[in-house]
C-alpha atoms as one frame of an Amber mdcrd trajectory, in Angstrom:
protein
  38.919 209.553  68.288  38.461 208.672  71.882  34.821 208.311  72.842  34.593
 208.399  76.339  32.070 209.555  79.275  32.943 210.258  82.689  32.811 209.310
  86.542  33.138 210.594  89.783  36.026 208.563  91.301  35.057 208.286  95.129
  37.981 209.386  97.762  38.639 206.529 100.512  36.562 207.176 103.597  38.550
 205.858 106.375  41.884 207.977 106.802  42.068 207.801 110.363  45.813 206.514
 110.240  46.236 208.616 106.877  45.959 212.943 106.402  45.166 213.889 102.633
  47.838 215.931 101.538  46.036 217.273  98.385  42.585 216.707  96.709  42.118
 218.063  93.089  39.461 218.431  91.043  39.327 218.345  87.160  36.161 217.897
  85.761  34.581 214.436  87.647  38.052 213.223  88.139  39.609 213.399  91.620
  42.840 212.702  93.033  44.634 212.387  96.025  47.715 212.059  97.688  48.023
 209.942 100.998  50.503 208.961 103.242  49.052 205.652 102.402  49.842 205.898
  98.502  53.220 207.409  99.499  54.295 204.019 101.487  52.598 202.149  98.598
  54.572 204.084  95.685  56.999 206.200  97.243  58.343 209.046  95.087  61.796
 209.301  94.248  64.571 210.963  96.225  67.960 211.395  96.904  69.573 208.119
  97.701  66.393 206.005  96.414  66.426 204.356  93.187  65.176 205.357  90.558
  61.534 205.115  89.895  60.727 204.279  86.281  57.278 205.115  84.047  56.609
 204.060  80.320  54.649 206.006  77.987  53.505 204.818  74.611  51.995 207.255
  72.327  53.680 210.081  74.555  54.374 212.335  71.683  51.615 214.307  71.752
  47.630 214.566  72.827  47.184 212.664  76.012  50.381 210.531  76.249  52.179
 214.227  76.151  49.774 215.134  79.330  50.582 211.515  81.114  53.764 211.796
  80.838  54.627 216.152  82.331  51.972 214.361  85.330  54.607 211.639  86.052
  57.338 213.731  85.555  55.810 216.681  88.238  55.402 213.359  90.621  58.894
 212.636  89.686  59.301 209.686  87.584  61.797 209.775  85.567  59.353 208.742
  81.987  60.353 207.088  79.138  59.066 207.801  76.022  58.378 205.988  73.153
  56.103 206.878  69.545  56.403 206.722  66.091  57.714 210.345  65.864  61.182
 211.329  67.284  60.227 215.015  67.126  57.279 214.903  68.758  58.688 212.744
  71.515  61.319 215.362  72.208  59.221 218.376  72.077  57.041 216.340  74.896
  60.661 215.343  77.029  61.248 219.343  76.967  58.045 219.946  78.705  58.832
 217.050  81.418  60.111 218.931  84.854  62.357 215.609  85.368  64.349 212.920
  83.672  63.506 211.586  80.110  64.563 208.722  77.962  63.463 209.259  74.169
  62.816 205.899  72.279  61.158 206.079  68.347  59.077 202.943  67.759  56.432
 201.857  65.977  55.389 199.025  69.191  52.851 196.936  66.471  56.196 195.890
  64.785  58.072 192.223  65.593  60.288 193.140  68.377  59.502 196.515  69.064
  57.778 196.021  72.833  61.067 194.194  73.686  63.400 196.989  72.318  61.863
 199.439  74.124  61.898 197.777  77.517  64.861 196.406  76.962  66.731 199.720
  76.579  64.867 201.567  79.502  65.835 198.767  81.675  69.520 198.807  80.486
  69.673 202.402  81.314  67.517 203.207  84.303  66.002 199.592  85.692  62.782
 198.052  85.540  59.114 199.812  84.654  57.418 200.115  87.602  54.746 202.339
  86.144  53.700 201.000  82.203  50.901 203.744  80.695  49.775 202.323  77.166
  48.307 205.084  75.307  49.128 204.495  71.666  45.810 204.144  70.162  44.288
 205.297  67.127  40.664 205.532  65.070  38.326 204.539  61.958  35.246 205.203
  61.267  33.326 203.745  58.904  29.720 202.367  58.052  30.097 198.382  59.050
  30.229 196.852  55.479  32.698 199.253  54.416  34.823 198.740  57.417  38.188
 196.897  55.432  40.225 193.767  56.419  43.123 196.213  56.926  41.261 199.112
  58.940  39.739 196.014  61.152  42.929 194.395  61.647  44.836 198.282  62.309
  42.845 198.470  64.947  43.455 195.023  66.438  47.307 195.618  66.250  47.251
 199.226  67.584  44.482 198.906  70.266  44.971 195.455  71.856  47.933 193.910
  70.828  50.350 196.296  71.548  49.024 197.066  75.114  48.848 193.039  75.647
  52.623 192.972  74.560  53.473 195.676  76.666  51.482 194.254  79.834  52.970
 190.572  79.314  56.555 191.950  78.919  56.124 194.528  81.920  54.757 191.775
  84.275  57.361 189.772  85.195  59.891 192.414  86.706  56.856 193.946  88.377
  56.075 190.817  90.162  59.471 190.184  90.924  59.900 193.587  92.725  56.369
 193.366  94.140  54.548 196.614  92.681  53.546 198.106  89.666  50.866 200.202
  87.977  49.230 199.261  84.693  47.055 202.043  82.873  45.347 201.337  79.844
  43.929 204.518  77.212  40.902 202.854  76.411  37.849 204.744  75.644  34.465
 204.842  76.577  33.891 202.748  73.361  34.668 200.298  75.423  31.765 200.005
  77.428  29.255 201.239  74.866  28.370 200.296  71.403  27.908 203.310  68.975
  27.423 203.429  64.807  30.290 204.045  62.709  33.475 202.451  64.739  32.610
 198.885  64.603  36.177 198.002  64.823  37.549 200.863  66.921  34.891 199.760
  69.527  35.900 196.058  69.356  39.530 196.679  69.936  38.563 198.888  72.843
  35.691 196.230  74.565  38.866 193.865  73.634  41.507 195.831  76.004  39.448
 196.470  78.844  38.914 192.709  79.043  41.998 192.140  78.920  42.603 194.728
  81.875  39.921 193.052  83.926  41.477 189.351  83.534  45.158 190.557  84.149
  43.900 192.674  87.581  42.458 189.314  88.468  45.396 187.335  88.398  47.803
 189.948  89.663  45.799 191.230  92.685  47.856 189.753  95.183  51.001 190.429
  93.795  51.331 194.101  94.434  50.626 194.784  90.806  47.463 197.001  89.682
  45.690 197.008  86.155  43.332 199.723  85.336  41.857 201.552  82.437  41.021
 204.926  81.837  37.964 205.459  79.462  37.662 208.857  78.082  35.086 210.514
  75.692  36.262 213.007  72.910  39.307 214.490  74.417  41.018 217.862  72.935
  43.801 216.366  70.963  44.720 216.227  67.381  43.601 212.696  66.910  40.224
 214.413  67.913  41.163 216.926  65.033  41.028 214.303  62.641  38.095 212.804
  63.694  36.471 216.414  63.014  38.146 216.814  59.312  36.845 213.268  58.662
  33.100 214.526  59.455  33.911 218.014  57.332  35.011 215.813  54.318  32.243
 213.000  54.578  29.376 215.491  55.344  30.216 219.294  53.673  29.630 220.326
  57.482  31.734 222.662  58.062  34.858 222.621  60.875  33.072 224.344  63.740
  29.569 222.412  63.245  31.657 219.092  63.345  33.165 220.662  66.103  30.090
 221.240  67.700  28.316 217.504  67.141  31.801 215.569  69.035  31.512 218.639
  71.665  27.862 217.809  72.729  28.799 214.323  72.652  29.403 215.094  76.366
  27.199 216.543  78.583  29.492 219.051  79.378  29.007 220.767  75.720  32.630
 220.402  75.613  35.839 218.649  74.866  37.617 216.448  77.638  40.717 217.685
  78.118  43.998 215.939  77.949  45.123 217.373  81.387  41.986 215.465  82.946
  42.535 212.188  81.733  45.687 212.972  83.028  44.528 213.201  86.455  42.729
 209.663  86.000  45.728 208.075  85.409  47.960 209.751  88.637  44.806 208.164
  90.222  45.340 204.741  88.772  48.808 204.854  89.805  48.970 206.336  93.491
  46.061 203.965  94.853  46.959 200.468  95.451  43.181 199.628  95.953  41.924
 200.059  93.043  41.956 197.486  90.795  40.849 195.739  87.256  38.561 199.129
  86.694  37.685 201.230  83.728  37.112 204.578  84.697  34.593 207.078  83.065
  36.371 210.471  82.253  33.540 211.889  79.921  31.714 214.156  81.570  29.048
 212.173  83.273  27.716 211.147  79.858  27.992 207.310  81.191  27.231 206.728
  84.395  28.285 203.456  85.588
């Protein structure tokens, strides 16, 4: 369940000293290459080292779209989710490298094993996206210690781990990209996902204060904030409605659909785009970005 709305992300005015290689379009979202972003993150190439993402939750949905982007900008993407199959069927689809790590990143230890690993075999993270997340929804007084605190671990712990162990090599090299999978949820309040919405108001704080203290260290924090994006934790969502209501699948369908003013489904390719954004500016900084279709318009 990612509730999210979208903005138009504005395209830097002055490129006097810099051409636009590329402008696309998907949705709101747009992107753009610059000779600018390529002196700030230069791709990789022959001779260069190696230029490392992270991807947490990449096994399927949006972490799955995050991490082909990278991988056609050519990062060489680690991935890491609870699933070992999905992971792989994801580092098949990447045009470029892949490193395939299993973990559940809410247990003791986990954020370290991961990093540790892609640093003993390719070098530091310079990119980190953290897009494990998941959902509950649930009237407030039947909202459970254990849904409540699920959320906590899944939603803002784990990126804070992630962000406080990717920091320090980041600073050391002097750049690095931060993108947080937050949700719209996170600027809005809405019935039903009392806790889902806290953990989410709870990480893009937490990407505000870190893009505060790291902005003049070469390091960028940023969120993406989708709506309902075309994924199968989106397909859950929609059997939870079907089994709570007697509605059946296409008129649950329907009610997360107009959700955006769109009529339709984000799609996972989109928020995709939001987060190449995030990474190839250096001037953007401790933002949450709207990819909903215009439903919040801030």
């Amino acid at each position: 369940m990612r509730v999210a709305r979208a903005t138009a992300i504005a395209i830097p005015q002055d490129t006097s000293s810099q051409v636009l290689q590329r402008v696309v379009r998907v949705g709101c979202v747009a992107t753009y290459r610059s000779d600018d972003t390529a002196a700030a993150m230069p791709r990789p190439s022959g001779g260069r080292a190696r230029r490392v993402a992270l991807v947490t939750g990449a096994g399927r949905g949006i972490g799955r779209a995050v991490a082909r982007r990278l991988s056609s900008e050519g990062y060489a993407v680690a991935l890491t989710a609870r699933h070992e199959g999905q992971l792989r069927e994801t580092a098949e689809l990447c045009s470029g490298p892949t490193l395939v790590h299993a973990a559940d990143i809410t247990a003791a230890g986990a954020v370290d094993e991961v990093f540790g690993r892609v640093e003993s075999e390719w070098g530091p993270v310079e990119v980190l996206v953290a897009n494990a997340g998941v959902g509950v929804s649930a009237r407030l007084e039947r909202t459970s210690d254990e849904d409540w605190q699920r959320m906590l671990d899944v939603n803002l712990t784990a990126p804070f781990r992630c962000i406080r162990r990717a920091v320090p090599r980041m600073v050391e090299t002097g750049r690095g990209r931060i993108v947080v999978v937050a949700s719209v949820a996170a600027k809005i309040g809405e019935p039903y996902i009392a806790a889902y919405t806290a953990s989410k108001h709870g990480v893009l704080g937490l990407v505000r204060s870190a893009a505060a203290e790291l902005a003049r260290t070469g390091v960028t924090v940023n969120a993406v904030c989708p709506a309902y994006v075309d994924t199968p934790m989106t397909d859950a969502s929609i059997a939870g409605i079907v089994a709570k209501t007697g509605r059946t699948e296409q008129q649950a369908r329907a009610i997360l659909e107009n959700k955006q003013p769109t009529g339709r489904l984000v799609s996972a390719e989109a928020v995709a785009e939001a987060v190449w954004f995030c990474v190839a500016t250096d001037t953007v900084n401790g933002q949450g970005i709207n990819v909903d279709g215009g439903a919040v318009q801030s």
